[in-house]
N, C-alpha and C positions, 0 to 999 in steps of 0.2 A: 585415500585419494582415488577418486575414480579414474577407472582405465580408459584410454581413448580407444574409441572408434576405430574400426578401420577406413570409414567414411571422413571420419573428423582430422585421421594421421594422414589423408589424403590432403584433404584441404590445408591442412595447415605448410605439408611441401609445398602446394600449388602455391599458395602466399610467397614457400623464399627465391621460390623460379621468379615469381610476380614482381619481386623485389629486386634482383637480379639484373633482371632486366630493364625495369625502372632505372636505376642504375648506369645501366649503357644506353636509354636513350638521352639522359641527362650528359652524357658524355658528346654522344652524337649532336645536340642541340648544340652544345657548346664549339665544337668542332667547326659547325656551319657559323656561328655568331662572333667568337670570341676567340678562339684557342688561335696562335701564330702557326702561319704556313709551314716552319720547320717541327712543330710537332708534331706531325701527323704520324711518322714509325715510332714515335713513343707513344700516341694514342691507339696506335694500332696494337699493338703490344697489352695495353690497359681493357680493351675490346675483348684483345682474344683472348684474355686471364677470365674476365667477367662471362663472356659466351662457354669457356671451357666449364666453369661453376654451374653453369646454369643447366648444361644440358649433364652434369654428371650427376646431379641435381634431379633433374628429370626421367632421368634414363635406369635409378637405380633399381638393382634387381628386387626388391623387397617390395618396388610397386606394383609388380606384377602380382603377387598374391595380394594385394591389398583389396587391388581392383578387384580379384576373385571374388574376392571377403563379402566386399562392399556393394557388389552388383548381385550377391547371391540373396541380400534383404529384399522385402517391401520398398518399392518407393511410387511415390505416387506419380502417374503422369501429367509429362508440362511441368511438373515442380520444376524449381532451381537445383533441387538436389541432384534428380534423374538427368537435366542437363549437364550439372558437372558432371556426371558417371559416365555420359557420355560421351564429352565433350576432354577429360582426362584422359580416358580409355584413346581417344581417336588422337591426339597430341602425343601419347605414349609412345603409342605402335608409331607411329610414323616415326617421332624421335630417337628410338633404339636403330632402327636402322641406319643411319646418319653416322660414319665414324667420327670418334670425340677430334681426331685429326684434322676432319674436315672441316669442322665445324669453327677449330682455332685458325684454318688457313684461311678461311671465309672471312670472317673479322679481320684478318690480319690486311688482307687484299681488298676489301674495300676502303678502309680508311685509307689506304695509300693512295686506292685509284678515284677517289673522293677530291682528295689533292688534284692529281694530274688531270680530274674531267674538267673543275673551275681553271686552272692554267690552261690547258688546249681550248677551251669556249673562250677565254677571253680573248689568244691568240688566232682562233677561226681555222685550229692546226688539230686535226684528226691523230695525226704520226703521235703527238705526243700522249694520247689516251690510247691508240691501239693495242701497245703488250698489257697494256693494265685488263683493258676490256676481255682481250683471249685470256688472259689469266681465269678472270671471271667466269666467262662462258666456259671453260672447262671442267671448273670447279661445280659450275650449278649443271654440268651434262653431269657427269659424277654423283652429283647432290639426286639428281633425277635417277639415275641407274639405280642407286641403291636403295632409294624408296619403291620403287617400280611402276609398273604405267601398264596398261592395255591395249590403247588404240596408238597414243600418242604420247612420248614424254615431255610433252607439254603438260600432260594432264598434271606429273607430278608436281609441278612447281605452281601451278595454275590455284591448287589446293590449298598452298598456304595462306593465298589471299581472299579465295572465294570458295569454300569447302563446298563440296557438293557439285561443282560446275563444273562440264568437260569442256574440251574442247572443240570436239563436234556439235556439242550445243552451241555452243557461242557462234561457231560457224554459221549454222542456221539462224541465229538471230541477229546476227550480223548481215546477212543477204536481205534478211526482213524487211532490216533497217534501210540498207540500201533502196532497196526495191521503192520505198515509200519519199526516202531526202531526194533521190536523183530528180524525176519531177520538180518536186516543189524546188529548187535548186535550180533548175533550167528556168521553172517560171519567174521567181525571183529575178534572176539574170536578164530577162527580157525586158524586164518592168520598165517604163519610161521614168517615172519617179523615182531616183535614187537618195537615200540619208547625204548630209553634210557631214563627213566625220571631222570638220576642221575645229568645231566647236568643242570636241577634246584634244586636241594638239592645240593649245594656246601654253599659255605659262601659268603653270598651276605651281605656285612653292611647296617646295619638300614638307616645311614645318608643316604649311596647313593643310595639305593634303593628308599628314598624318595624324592629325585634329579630327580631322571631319571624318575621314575612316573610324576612326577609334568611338568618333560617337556615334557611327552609325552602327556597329559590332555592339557595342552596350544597348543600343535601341534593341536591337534584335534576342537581348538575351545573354551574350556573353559575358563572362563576372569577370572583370579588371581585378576583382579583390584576389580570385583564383586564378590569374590569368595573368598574360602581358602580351605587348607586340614588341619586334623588335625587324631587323632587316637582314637580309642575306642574298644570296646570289640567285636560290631558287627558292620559292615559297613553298613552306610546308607547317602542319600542326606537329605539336609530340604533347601526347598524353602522359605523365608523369607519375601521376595516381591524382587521389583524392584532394583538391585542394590549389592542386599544378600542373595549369595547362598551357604551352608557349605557341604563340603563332608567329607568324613573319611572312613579310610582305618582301620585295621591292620596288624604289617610285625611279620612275622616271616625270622631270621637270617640264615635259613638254606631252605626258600622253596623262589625264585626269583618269583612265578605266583602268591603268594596268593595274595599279595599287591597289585602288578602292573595289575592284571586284573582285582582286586577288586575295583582299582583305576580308569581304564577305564572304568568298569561297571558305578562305583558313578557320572565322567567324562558328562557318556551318558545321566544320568537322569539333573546331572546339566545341557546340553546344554540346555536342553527340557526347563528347569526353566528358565534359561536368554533368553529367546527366545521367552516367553509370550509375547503376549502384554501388553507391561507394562503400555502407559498411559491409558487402562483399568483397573489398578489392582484394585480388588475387583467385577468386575462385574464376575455375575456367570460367562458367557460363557467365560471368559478369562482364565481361569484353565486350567490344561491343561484335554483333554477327556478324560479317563479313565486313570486305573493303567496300565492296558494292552498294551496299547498303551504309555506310561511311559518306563513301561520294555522293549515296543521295541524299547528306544532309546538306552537305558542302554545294550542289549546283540548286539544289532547290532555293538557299537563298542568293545564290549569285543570280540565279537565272529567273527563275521563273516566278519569285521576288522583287529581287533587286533591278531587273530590267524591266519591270513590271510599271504601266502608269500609275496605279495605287501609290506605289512605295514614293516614285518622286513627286504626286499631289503633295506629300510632307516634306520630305527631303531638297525640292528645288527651290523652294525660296533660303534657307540656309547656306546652298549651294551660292547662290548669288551675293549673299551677304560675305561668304569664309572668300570668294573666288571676285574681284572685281573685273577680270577680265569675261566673264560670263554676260557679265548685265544687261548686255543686248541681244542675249539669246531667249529663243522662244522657246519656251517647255516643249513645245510640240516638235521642234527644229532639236533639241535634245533628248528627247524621248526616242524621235527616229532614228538618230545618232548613237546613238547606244545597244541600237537594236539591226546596226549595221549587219548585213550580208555581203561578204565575199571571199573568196580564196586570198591567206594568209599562210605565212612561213610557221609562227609560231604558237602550239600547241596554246598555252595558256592564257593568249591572246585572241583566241579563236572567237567567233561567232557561235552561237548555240546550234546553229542549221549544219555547219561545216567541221565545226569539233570533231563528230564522232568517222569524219575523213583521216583524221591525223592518228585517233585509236588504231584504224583498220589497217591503216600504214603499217605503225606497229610492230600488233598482233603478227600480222601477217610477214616480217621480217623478226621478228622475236619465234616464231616456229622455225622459221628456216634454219636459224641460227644454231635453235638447240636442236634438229633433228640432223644437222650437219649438213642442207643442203646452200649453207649460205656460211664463207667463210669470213671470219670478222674483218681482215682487211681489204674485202668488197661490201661490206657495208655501206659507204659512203656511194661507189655509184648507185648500188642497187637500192638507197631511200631515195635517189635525184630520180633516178630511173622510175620510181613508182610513185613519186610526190608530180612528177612533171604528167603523167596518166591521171590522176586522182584531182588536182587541183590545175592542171594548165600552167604551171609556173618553173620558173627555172630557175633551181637553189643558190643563190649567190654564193655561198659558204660555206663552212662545218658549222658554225656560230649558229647560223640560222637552219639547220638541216641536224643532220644526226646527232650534233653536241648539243643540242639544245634543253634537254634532259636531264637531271639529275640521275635517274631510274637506276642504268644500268651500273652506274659508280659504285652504287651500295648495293649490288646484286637483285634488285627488284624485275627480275623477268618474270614474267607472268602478273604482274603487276596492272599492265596498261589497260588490260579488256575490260577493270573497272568501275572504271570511268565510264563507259558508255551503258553501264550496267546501271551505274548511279543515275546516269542522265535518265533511263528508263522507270527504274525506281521511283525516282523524283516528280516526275509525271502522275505517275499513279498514286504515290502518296498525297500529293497535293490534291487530287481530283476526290477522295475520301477523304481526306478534312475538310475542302468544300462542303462536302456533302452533308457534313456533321456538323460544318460551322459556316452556313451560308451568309453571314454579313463581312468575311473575312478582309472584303476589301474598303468596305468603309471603316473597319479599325485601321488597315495600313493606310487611310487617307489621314487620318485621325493620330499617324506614330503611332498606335496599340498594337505592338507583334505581340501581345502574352499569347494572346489565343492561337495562333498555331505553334507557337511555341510550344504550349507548354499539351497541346494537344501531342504534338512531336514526342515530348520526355514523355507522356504514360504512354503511347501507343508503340512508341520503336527504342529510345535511348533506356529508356529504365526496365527494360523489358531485357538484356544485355543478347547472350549468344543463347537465350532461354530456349529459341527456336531458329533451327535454322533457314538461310534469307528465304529461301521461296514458301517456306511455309508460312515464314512471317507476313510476307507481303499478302498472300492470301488472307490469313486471319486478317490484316488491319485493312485490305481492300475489295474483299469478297472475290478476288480474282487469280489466277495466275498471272507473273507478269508476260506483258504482252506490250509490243512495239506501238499502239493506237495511242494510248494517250499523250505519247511526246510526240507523238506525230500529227496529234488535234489540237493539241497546248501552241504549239511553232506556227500551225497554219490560222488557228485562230489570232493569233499575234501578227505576223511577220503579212499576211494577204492583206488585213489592212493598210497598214503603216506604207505598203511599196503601192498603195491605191489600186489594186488589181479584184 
């Protein structure tokens, strides 16, 4: 029998880590869908058994010469190979430093404060999420110490989500952004022509709102055979492996965008997921690249898609048919309405012009927090305090203000900044499929998404962590990314519609 690799003894750990973890998202899915509210210290417990395997799994000393072994051959570059080597090696090293302790008290602490964020949001009661959240934020100050940082420990945590990205960078591309929305945001605001938004607050039914989402997610590419929706409190994907990918929405009976764009956001990350390489799964580089690059699967069809007139020249007569209450509206009176501009409480509900107001928010109390100059039970004033600067409004509650979030419940600091990374992404990815597929918008007249779909799976989904995000984005957009093209996509949209 031939002897393994040192390369191959690799890959095949990465697979039980891969599984592992599989494993506890299958759990966490369940948690948010299914499992009763009194489970949650027995799920916690179940977490931090599967997170303890995982990372002893990860962390064992014999992978350290493996790596040696394995990095000392031939490999060619750009392969998948050279990406796992390097993409294992860098999971490694960070991993070993992380005590196995911390790692069971992480798990243990999120599930429980998972519990108490859905309790305190629905009560609009901050008190009862605060010891859970300082649990939290201790734990990931901790989590940060021990992997270490340079500038900022931000940068550490910043990395699980977005490898390679600091946070002096984001800084600067954050003021970019600013620099370019503040403007068009004033202009906007001045406009004499304002949208109707009343033509999605009618009475849209639960059932077939979740009809007409569902077939609009299949339009776009999503496999129902690998797939499913289902409902929860906050919407999110989980990639499961090869075969199993869940999304979730939730509707409300009186607003037709929350679901259905939260639905094609979820839509977006799933293609990302079915679109791995899956007879890789569990090799590092087979993941998909970052979160950022994730989220810009997810807003490009929300946005820059889905709010798109193309998409409803197909999708609005359907609309009329699944929705009787619509019948007297005019595509163009729902076109503008969908494409509403203004300050808003709720992240996920946001506008595309104003969204990346509620990231900066954030970011920018997410640094405070883990560099200690922002203690968790002044959280709540200091997001009113910098929501009522940023947007002019005055937070009614924790419900719609700080609890609004799932994030911080499961530990996801450093999480937020990639969303606006996605929005940038999304921009630029889109302008190079144009480029390659200039009748794009008479197929979405037509319902035809394959072509940028399936443009998306060879150029970024199947291509996994092969390169990392800003390399990638250069290779598939000949550019670095750069703040212009969401800021030429928004303005070429949104200046007409407010007739300016």
């Amino acid at each position: 029998m031939k002897t393994q690799t040192p390369y191959t003894e690799l890959m095949n750990r990465a697979r039980t880590v891969a599984l592992l973890h599989s494993c506890s998202s299958v759990l966490h899915w369940d948690q948010q869908t299914q499992m009763p509210k009194a489970g949650a210290a027995h799920r916690g417990e179940q977490l931090a058994l599967l997170a303890r395997l995982a990372h002893k799994e990860a962390t064992d000393p014999k992978i350290r010469d493996l790596l040696i072994e394995a990095e000392s051959e031939p490999c060619e570059a750009d392969s998948f190979e050279a990406a796992n080597l390097r993409e294992f090696r860098h999971a490694f090293d960070r991993a070993r430093k992380i005590p196995p302790r911390l790692v069971e008290e992480l798990a243990r602490a999120t599930a429980l404060a998972n519990e108490a964020w859905a309790e305190a949001r629905a009560a609009a009661d901050f008190a009862k999420f605060r010891p859970h959240l300082e649990t939290i934020v201790a734990l990931k100050c901790e989590e940060a110490a021990a992997i270490g940082w340079s500038a900022h420990p931000y940068d550490a945590l910043l990395d699980e989500y977005e490898p390679g990205a600091s946070t002096a960078e984001l800084r600067t591309l954050f003021a970019e952004l600013s620099a370019g929305l503040v403007p068009l945001l004033q202009q906007l605001a001045d406009a004499k022509q304002r949208p109707d938004r009343g033509v999605l607050e009618r009475d849209y039914p639960i059932d077939r709102q979740r009809l007409f989402a569902e077939s609009a997610a299949a339009a776009i590419g999503f496999d129902f055979r690998a797939g499913r929706l289902d409902t929860t409190t906050h919407p999110f994907c989980s990639g499961f492996g090869p075969g199993d990918c869940r999304i979730t929405t939730r509707y409300n009976p009186r607003g037709f965008h929350e679901a259905f764009f939260g639905v094609l956001h979820e839509a977006g990350h799933g293609l990302y997921e079915q679109n791995l390489p899956a007879a890789r799964f569990g090799e590092p580089a087979a993941q998909s690249c970052s979160l950022g690059i994730h989220e810009s699967q997810s807003r490009l069809w929300e946005n820059l898609v889905g709010r798109g007139r193309p998409f409803w020249d197909h999708f609005f007569p359907r609309l009329r048919q699944t929705f009787p209450t619509v019948a007297d509206v005019d595509p163009d009176a729902f076109h503008r309405a969908i494409n509403d501009v203004r300050p808003s409480f709720i992240r996920v509900e946001a506008d595309e012009a104003t969204y990346n107001l509620h990231i900066a928010l954030r970011f920018e109390l997410e640094q405070a927090l883990v560099s200690g100059d922002l203690a968790v039970a002044d959280l709540p004033a200091a997001w009113n305090a910098r929501f009522r600067t940023l947007f002019g409004l005055e937070v009614p509650n924790d419900r719609e203000g700080c609890l609004q979030d799932i994030h911080w419940s499961f530990g996801g600091l450093g999480y937020f900044p990639t969303y606006s990374l996605g929005n940038l992404y999304a921009a630029q990815f889109l302008r190079a499929a144009r480029r390659a597929l200039p009748d794009l918008d008479d197929a979405f007249r037509h319902g035809d998404f394959r072509p940028l779909a399936g443009w998306l799976a060879a150029n970024i989904h199947s291509q996994g962590r092969r390169f990392r995000a800003a390399r990638l984005c250069e290779r598939v957009t000949g550019a670095p990314l750069s703040v212009a093209p969401f800021l030429d996509a928004l303005r070429a949209k949104l200046v007409p519609l407010y007739g300016l």
